[in-house]
C-alpha positions in Angstrom: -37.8 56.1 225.0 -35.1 58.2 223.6 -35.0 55.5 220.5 -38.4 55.9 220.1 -38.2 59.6 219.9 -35.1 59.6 217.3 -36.9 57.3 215.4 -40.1 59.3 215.6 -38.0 62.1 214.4 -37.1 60.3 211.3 -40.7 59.9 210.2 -41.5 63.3 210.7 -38.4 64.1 208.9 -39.0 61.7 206.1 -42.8 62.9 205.7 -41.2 66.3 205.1 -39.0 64.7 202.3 -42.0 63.7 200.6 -43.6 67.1 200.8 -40.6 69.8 200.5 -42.2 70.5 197.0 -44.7 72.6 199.0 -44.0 76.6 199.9 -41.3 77.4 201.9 -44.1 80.1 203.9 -46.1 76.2 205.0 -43.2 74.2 206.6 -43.5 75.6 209.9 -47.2 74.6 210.4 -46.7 71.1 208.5 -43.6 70.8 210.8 -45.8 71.3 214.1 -48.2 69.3 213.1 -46.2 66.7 212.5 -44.5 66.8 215.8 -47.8 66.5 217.7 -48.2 62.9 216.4 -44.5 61.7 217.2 -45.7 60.1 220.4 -48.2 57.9 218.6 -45.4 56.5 216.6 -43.9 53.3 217.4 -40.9 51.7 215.4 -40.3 47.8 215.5 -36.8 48.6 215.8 -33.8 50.8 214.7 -32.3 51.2 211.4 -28.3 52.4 211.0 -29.3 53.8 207.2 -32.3 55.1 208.3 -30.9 57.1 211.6 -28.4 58.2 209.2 -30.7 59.4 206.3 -32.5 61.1 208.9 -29.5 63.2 210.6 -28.6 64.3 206.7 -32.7 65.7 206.8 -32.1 67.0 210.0 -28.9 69.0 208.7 -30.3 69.8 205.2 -33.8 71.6 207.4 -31.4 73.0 209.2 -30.1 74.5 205.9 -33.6 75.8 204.5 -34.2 77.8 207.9 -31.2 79.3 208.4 -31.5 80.1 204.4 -35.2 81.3 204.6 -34.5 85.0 205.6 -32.3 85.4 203.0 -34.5 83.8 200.4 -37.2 86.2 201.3 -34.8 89.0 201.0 -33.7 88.1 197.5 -37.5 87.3 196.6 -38.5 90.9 197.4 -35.6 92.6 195.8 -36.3 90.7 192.7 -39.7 92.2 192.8 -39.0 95.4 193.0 -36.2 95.1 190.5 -38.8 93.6 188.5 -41.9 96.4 188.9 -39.5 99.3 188.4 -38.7 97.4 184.7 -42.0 97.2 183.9 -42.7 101.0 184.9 -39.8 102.3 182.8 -40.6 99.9 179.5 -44.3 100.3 180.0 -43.3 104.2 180.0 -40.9 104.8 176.9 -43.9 102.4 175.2 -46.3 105.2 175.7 -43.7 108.3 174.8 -42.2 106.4 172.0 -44.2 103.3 170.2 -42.2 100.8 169.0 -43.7 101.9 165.5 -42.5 105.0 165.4 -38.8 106.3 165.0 -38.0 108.2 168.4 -35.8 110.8 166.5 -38.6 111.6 163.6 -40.2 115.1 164.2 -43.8 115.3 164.6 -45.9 115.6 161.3 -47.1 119.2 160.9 -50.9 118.9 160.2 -52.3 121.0 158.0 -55.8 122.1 158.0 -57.4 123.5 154.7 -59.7 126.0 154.9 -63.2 124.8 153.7 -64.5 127.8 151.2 -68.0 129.8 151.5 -69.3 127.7 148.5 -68.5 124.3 149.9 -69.6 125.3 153.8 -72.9 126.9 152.4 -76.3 125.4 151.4 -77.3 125.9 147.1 -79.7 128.5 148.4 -77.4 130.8 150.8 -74.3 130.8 147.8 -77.4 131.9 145.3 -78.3 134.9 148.3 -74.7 135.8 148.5 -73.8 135.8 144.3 -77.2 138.3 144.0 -76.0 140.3 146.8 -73.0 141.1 145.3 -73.9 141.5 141.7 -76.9 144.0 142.6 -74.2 146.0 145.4 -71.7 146.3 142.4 -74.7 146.9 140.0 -76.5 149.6 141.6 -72.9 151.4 143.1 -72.1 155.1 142.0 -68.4 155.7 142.3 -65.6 152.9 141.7 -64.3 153.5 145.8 -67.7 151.5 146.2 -67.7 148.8 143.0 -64.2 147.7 145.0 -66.3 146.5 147.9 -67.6 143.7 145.9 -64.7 142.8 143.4 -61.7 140.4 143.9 -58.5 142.7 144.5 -60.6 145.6 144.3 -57.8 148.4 146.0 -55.3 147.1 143.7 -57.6 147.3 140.4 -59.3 150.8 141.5 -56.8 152.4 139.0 -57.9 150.3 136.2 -61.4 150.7 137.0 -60.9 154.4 136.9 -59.4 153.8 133.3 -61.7 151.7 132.1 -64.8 154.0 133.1 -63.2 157.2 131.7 -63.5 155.9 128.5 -66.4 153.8 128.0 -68.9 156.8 130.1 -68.8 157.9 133.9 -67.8 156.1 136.7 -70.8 157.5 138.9 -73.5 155.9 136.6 -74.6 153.0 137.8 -75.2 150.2 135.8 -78.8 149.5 137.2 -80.0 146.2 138.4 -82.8 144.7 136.8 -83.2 140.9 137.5 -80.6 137.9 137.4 -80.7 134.2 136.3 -79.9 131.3 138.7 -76.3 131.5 139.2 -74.3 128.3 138.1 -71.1 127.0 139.6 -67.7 126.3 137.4 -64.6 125.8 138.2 -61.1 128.0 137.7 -57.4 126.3 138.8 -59.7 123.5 140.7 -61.6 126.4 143.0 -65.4 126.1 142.9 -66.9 129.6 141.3 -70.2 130.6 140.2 -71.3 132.4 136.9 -74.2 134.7 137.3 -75.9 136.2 134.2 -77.7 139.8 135.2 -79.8 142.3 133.3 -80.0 145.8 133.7 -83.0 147.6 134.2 -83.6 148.2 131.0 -83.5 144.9 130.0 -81.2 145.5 127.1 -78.1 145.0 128.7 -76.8 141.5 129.9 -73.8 141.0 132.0 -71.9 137.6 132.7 -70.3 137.5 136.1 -67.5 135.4 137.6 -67.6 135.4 140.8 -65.2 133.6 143.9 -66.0 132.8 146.7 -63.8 134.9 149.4 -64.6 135.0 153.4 -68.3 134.9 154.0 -69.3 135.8 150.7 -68.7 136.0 147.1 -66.6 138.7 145.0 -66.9 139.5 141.3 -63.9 138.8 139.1 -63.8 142.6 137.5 -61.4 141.7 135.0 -62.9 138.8 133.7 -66.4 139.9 134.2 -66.1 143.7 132.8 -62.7 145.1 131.9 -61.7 145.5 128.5 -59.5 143.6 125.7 -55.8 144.5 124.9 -57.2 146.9 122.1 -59.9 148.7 122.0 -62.3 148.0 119.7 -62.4 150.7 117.1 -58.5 149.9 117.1 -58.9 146.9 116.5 -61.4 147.7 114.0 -59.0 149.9 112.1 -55.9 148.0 112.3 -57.0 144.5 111.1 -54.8 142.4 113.0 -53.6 139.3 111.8 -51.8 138.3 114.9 -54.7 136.7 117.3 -56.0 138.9 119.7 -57.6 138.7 123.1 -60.6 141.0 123.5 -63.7 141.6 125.5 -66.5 141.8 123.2 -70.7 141.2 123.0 -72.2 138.7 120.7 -75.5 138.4 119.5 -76.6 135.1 117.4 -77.9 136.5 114.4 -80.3 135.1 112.8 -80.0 132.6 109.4 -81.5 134.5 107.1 -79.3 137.7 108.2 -76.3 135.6 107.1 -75.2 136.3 103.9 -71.7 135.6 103.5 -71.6 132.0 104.8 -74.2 129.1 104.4 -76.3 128.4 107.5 -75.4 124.9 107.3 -71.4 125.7 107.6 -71.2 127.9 110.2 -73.4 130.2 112.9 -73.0 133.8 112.6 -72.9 136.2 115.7 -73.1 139.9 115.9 -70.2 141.7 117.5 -69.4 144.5 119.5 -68.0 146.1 122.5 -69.2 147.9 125.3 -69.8 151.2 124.9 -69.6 151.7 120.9 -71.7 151.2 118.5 -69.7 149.7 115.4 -70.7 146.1 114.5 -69.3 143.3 112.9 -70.3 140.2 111.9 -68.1 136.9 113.1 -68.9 133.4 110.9 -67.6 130.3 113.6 -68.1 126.9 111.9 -70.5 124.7 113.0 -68.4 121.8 114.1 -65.9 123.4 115.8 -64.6 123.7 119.2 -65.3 127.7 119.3 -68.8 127.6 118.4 -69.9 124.6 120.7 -68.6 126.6 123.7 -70.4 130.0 122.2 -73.7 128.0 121.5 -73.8 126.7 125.1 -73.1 130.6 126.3 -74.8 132.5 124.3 -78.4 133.6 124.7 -80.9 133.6 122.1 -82.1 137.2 121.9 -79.3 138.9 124.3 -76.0 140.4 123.6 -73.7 138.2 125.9 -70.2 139.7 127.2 -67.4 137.1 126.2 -63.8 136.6 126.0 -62.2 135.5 122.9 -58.9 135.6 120.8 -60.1 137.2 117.6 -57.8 138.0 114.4 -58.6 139.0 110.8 -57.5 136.3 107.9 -56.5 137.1 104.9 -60.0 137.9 103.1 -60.5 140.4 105.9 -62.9 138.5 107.4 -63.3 138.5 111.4 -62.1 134.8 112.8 -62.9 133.3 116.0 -59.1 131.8 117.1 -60.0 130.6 121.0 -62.7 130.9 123.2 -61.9 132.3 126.7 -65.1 132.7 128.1 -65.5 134.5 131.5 -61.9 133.9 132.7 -58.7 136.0 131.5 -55.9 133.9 129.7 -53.0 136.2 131.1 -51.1 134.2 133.1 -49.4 136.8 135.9 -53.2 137.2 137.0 -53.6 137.2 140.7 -56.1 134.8 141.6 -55.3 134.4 145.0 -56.4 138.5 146.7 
């Protein structure tokens, strides 16, 4: 009977030879039920190799449960070894990608301001360039033309200046009617150019206009001021040297052109504002000069333009640059 059992034993110990490939967390229930069935197992007789094989099982199962515990141990230190990595990588991944350099300095973004032109509909910038052109238009005293011109406190001296000569600052110019503004460009800003009469209807004034805050502001010194001379001075001195001034032409008509034949060149009446001497300036017809004036001009208005004019040698006026609406001088401030 006790051979029966030992040998029973090395079946059961055998059978877990054959399945020690399975979890360690199973043995115990394979291992009862396989000692349930040891007394239904007979052996035709004993085996030295076999009783031997089975007392090195019997040592090695020994083994595995004494060495369970501490498997289990190690198996759950390793985990936790294991999640507490994958917190700490998973975290510098998310405060420093592996794209980025972990010393670089974030990138200072810089947000442009969008301008009134660009952020408002055609319709709203044409309701804003009329509103200022009639406020400047209609004002009486130069403290209130400053409320609609670019750098208005620091020009108010050269307003007063300018006024004093050519008549009295508290005259208003009168606003009649306007054209539809159109836009240009200055330095790569978006402007508009809006061509008003007074209420006489005699008078035309070309306006530059920015577009500042909410609204638009006139361009005084490109849109009014005066020249480095005055007229009458430059008149009477004749310069040679080309000169930038703020005058009024007129296309005159083909048959009022005597000096020049209609087919060389277009003539234009010139004056200033304020004065009443007149000269006539001949601009050939293929150049650069009098493609600009031709697009600018009016037919039957006096147009306020900027050019750099100088007398040749036959003391004839000559048309050396166009300017148009927009100073040359370079120390302008744009930007007020």
């Amino acid at each position: 009977m006790k051979t029966s059992s030992r040998r029973g034993e090395v079946l059961v110990l055998l059978w877990f030879q054959e399945r020690e490939s399975m979890d360690l967390k199973d043995l115990n229930k394979e291992k009862d039920q396989a000692y349930q069935t040891r007394g239904r197992v007979e052996l035709e007789g004993p085996s030295e190799n076999l009783i031997e094989g089975a007392t090195q099982l019997e040592e090695r199962w020994e083994a595995t449960q004494s060495g369970l515990p501490k498997l289990m141990v190690i198996s759950v230190i390793g985990g936790l070894v294991g999640v507490v990595l994958a917190m700490v990588i998973f975290y510098r991944m998310s405060v420093n990608p592996a794209e980025e350099n972990p010393r670089s300095e974030p990138e200072l973004v810089v947000v442009e301001e969008v301008n009134f032109i660009e952020r408002s509909t055609t319709s709203e910038v044409h309701q804003a360039v009329e509103k200022t052109v009639r406020g400047f238009m209609e004002a009486k005293s130069n403290m209130e033309r400053c409320l609609y011109v670019l750098g208005g406190d620091r020009l108010k001296e050269t307003m007063d200046e300018f006024y004093a000569r050519y008549g009295s600052a508290s005259q208003p110019q009168g606003f009649g009617e306007m054209r539809k503004p159109e836009p240009g460009a200055f330095e790569g800003e978006t402007i508009m150019f809006a061509l008003a009469v007074d209420r006489s209807g005699k008078k035309a004034w070309m306006y530059s206009l920015f577009p500042r805050g909410d609204g638009m502001k006139i361009d005084w010194e490109a849109s009014v001021s005066y020249g480095e001379y005055s007229w009458p001075r430059f008149l009477r001195e004749k310069r040679k040297e080309k000169t930038q001034m703020r005058v009024y032409l007129q296309r005159l008509p083909s048959f009022k052109a005597t000096r020049k034949l209609p087919n060389e060149a277009d003539a234009y009446e010139v004056t200033a504002f304020g004065e009443t001497q007149i000269e006539v300036l001949y601009v050939a017809k293929e150049s650069e000069v009098n493609e600009a004036l031709q697009a600018v001009v009016p037919e039957k208005l006096k147009h306020p333009v900027n050019l750099f004019l100088s007398w040749n040698e036959k003391g004839e006026l000559q048309a050396d640059e166009f300017i148009h609406n927009l100073w040359a001088t370079p120390e302008r401030k744009k930007n007020e």
